[in-house]
Backbone bond lengths (Angstrom), bond angles and torsions (degrees), N, CA, C in turn:
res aa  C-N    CA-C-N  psi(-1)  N-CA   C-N-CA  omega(-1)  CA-C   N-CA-C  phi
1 X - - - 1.449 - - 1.525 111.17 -
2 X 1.301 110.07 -36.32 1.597 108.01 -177.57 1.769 115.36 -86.52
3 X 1.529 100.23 25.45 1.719 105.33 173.92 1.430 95.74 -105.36
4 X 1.385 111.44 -51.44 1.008 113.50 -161.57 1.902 103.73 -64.03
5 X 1.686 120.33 -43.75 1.252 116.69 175.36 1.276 122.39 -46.71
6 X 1.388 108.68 -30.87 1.511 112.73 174.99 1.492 124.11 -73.64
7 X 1.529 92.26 -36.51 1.571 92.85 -179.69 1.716 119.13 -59.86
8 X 1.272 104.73 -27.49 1.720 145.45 -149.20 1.909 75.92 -78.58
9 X 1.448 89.98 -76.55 2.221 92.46 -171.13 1.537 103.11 -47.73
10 X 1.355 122.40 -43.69 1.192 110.82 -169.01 1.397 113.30 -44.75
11 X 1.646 91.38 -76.72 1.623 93.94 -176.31 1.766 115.95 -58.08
12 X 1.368 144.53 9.43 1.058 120.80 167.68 1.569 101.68 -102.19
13 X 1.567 120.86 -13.58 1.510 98.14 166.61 1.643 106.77 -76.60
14 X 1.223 126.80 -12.18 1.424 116.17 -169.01 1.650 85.96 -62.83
15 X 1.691 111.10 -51.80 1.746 104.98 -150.45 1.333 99.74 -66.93
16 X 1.191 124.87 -16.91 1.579 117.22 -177.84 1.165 105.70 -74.86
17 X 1.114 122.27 -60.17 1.608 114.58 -169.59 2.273 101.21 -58.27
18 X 1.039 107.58 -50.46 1.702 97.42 162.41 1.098 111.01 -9.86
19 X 2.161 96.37 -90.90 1.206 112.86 170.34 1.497 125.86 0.45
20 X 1.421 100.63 -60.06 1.603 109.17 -161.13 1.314 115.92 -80.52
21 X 1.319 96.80 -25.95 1.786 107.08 178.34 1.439 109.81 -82.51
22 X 1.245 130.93 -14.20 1.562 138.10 175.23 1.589 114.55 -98.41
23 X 1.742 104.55 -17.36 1.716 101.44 168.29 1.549 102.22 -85.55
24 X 1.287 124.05 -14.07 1.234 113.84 -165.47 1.571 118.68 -114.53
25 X 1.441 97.07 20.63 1.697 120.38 169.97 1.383 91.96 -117.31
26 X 1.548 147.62 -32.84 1.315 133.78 -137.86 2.003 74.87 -108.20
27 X 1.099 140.33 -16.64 1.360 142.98 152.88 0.900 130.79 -40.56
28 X 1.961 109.24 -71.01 1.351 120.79 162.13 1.272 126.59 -72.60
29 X 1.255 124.55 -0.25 1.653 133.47 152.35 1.391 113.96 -63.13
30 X 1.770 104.07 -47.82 1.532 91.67 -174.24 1.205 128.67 -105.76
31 X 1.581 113.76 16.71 1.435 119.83 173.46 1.811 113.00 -146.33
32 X 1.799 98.65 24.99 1.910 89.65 178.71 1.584 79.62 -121.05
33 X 1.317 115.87 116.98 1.448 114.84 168.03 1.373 123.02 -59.96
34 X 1.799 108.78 -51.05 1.404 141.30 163.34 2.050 121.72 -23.26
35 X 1.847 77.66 -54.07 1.237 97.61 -176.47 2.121 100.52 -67.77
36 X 0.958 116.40 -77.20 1.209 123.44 -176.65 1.191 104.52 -32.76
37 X 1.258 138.31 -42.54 1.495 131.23 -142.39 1.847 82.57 -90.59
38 X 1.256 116.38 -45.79 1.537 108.70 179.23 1.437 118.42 -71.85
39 X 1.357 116.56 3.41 1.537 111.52 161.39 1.681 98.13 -87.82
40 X 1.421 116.46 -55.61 1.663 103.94 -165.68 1.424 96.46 -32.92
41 X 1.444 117.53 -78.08 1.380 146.45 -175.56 1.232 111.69 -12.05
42 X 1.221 133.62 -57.54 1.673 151.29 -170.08 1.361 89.53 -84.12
43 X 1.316 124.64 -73.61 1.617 134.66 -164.41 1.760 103.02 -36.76
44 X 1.618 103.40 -72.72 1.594 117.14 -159.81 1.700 107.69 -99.70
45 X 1.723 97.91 7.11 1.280 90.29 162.53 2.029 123.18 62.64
46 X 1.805 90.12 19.26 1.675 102.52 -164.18 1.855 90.62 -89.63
47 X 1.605 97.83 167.71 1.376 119.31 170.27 1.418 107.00 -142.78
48 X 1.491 92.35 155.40 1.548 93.67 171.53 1.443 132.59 -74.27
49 X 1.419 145.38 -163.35 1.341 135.84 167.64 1.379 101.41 -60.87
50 X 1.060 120.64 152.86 1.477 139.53 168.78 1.964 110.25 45.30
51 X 1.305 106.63 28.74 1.080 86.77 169.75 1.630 96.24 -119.48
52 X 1.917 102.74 175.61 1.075 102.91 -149.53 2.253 98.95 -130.12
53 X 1.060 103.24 126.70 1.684 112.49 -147.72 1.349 72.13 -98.97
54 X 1.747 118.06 134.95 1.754 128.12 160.04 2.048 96.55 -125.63
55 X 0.988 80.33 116.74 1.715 83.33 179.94 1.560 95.63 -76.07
56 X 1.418 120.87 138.27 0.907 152.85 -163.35 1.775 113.73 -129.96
57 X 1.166 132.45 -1.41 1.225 147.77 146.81 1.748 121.57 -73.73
58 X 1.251 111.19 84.66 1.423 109.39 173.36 1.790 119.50 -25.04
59 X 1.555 111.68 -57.99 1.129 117.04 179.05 1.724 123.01 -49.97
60 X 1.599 94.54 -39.09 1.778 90.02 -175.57 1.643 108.75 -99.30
61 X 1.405 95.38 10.91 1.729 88.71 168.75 1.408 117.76 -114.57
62 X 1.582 118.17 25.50 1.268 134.82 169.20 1.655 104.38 81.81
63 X 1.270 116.59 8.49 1.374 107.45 -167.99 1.439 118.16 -111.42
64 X 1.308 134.51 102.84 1.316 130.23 172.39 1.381 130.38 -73.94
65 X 0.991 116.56 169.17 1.616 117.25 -171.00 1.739 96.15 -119.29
């Protein structure tokens, strides 16, 4: 019984600390504007009007080394 209790604490400090790392993104989701706008940005790969995107990744600009 006392393997299994242990195993039992383990994994609920693992989910807590999760926990904590997913309250503290669902935070900076809903109050870092900055932050978000550089996920669209990276994610969907968007720009603003008149600005001008140079991919800088060899791989996604067809170019190998």
């Amino acid at each position: 019984m006392s393997w299994q209790h242990h195993t039992l604490a383990a994994r609920i400090r693992a989910l807590e600390a999760e926990q904590q790392v997913l309250q503290a993104e669902r935070e900076r989701l809903t109050h870092d504007t900055t932050y978000v706008e550089g996920l669209v940005r990276s994610t969907f790969k968007v720009a603003k009007p008149g600005e001008l995107v140079v991919p800088l990744d060899a791989e996604r600009s067809g170019k190998s080394h």
